[in-house]
N, C-alpha and C positions, 0 to 999 in steps of 0.2 A: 427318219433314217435309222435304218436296226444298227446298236452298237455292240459290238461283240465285249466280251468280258476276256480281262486280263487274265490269263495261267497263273498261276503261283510258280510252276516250274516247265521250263519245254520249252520249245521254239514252236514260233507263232511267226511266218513269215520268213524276214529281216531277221526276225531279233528274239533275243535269246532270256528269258528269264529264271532267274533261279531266287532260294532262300538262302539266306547266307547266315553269319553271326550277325553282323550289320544290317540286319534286316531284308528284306526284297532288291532284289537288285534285277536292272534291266540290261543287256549290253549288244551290240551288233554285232551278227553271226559273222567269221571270219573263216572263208574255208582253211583247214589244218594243209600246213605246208606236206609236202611230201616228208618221208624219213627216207633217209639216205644212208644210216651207217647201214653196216655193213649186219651187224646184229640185229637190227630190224628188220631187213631185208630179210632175213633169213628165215624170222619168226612169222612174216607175213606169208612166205613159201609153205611155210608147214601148216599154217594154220588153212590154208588152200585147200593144200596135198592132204589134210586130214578132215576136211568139210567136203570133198569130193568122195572119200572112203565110206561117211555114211552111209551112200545110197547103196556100197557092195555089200551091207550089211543084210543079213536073213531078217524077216519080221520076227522072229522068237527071237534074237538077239536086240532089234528093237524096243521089245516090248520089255525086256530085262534091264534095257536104258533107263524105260518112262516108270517104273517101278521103282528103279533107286532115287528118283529124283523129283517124284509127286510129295506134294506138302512139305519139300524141304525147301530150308534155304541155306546157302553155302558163302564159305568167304571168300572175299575175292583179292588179287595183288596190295588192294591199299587198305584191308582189313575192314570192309563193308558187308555187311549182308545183303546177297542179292537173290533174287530167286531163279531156276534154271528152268528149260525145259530139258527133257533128253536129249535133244540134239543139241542143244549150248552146253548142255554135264559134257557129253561125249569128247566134242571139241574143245572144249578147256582144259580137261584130262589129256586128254591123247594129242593137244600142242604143249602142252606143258612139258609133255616126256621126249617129242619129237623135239624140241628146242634143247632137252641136254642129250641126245641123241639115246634114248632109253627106248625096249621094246614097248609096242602100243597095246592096247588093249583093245577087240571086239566085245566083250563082255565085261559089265561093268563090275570093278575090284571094289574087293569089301571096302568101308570107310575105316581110316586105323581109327584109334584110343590114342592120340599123344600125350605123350607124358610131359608135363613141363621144359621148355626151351633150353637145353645148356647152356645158350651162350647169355653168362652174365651180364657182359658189358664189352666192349670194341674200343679201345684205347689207343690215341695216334701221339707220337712221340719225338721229338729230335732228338737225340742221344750221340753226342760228341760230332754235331752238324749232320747226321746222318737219322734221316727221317723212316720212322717205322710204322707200321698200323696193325696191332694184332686184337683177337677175340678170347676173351679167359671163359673157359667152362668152366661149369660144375661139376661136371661127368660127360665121360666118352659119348660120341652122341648115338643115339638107339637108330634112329635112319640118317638119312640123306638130311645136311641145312644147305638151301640155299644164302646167299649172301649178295644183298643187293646194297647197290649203294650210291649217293648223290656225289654231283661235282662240288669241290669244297666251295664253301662259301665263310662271308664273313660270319665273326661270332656272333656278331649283334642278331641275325636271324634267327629266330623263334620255329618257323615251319618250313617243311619241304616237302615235297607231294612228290616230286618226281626222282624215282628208285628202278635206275636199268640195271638188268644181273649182271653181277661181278664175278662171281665164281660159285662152285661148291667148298664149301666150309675146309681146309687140308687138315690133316691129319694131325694133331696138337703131338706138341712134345711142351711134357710138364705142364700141361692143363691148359697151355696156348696157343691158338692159330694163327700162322704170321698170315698175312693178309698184304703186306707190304706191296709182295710185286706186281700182282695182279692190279692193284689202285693204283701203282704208276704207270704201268704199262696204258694206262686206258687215260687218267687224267695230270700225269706229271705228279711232282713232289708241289703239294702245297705250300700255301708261305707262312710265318709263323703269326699268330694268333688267329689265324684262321680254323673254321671249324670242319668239322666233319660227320657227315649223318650219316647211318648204314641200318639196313634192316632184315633181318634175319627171319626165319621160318622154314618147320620142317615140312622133307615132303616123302611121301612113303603111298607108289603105285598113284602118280598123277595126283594125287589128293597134298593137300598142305593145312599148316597150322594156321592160327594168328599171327598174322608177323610183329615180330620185338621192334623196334624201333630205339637204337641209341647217337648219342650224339656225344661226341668228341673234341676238348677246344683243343688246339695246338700251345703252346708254350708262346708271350710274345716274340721273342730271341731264341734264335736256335742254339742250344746249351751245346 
């Protein structure tokens, strides 16, 4: 009987294999529930609506795609290196921009130079029973930060993978960005010694940085 050989990473079938810290790990593929917010919805439209654009594209702007995107590799939302083709550069970029409602690009935009992240660090607070969450810069920020961010969780938690956008970074007064209402408006006021993770990264012409990654405990009592 021919036996086939186990993957290191990939689905084979059923089931699903990857590398982990723990070693090889095996588990059963589980189709992904549908996403139903409303923000998902929305990013799944564009990323459509901007994969059907390809095709209106000229072969000279094509070819200007497969140029910027040969022997590179690019970061992605969770800070990985992955590799592109043109048509995945194209669509990464031009959903990226169509999700904060920004003009798109047919021709592919220079890569920036970013300069170091402003945002220090993202600090959540209860201050006389009344819960806050802002970001201290360094310096005004040179483009666009997005600001993503997790549902709180307890302190005790070490990691979190999963970062849906929160906002665009606002406008600091005195080297801070309140962040407050947009985190409640989406997940309520957390409770106290609970934590808070938010991840940050610039982005200038569909292109972004590495994203920061800070985390936040709460106070155990709300002072």
């Amino acid at each position: 009987m021919k036996i086939q050989s186990i993957p290191k990473r990939g689905r084979k079938g059923s089931v699903i294999y990857s590398e982990t810290r723990h070693g090889n790990v095996a588990r059963q593929f589980v189709p992904p529930q549908n996403a139903r917010t409303d923000q998902q919805q929305e990013h799944r439209r564009n990323v459509r609506a901007v994969s059907a654009r390809w095709s209106t594209l000229t072969q000279a702007q094509k070819s200007a795609w497969r140029t910027v995107a040969a022997n590179k590799y690019f970061l992605n939302d969770e800070g990985k290196l992955v590799r592109r083709t043109c048509y995945t550069l194209f669509v990464s970029l031009n959903s990226r921009r169509a999700d904060l409602g920004l003009p798109q690009f047919d021709e592919p935009p220079a890569q920036p130079a970013f300069s170091e992240n402003p945002v220090k660090e993202v600090v959540a607070t209860f201050t006389g029973g009344k819960f806050s969450l802002k970001a201290r810069l360094t310096r005004p920020p040179e483009h666009l930060v997005l600001v993503c961010a997790a549902a709180p969780v307890r302190s005790g938690v070490r990691h979190v993978s999963h970062f849906p956008f929160l906002t665009l970074l606002p406008p600091p007064t005195d080297g801070w960005s309140d962040l407050t209402d947009p985190y409640v408006a989406r997940y309520g006021v957390p409770k106290p010694d609970w934590a808070i993770w938010t991840r940050t990264c610039q982005h200038s012409d569909g292109w972004t940085d590495a994203p920061k990654v800070s985390r936040s405990r709460l106070p155990p009592t709300a002072t």
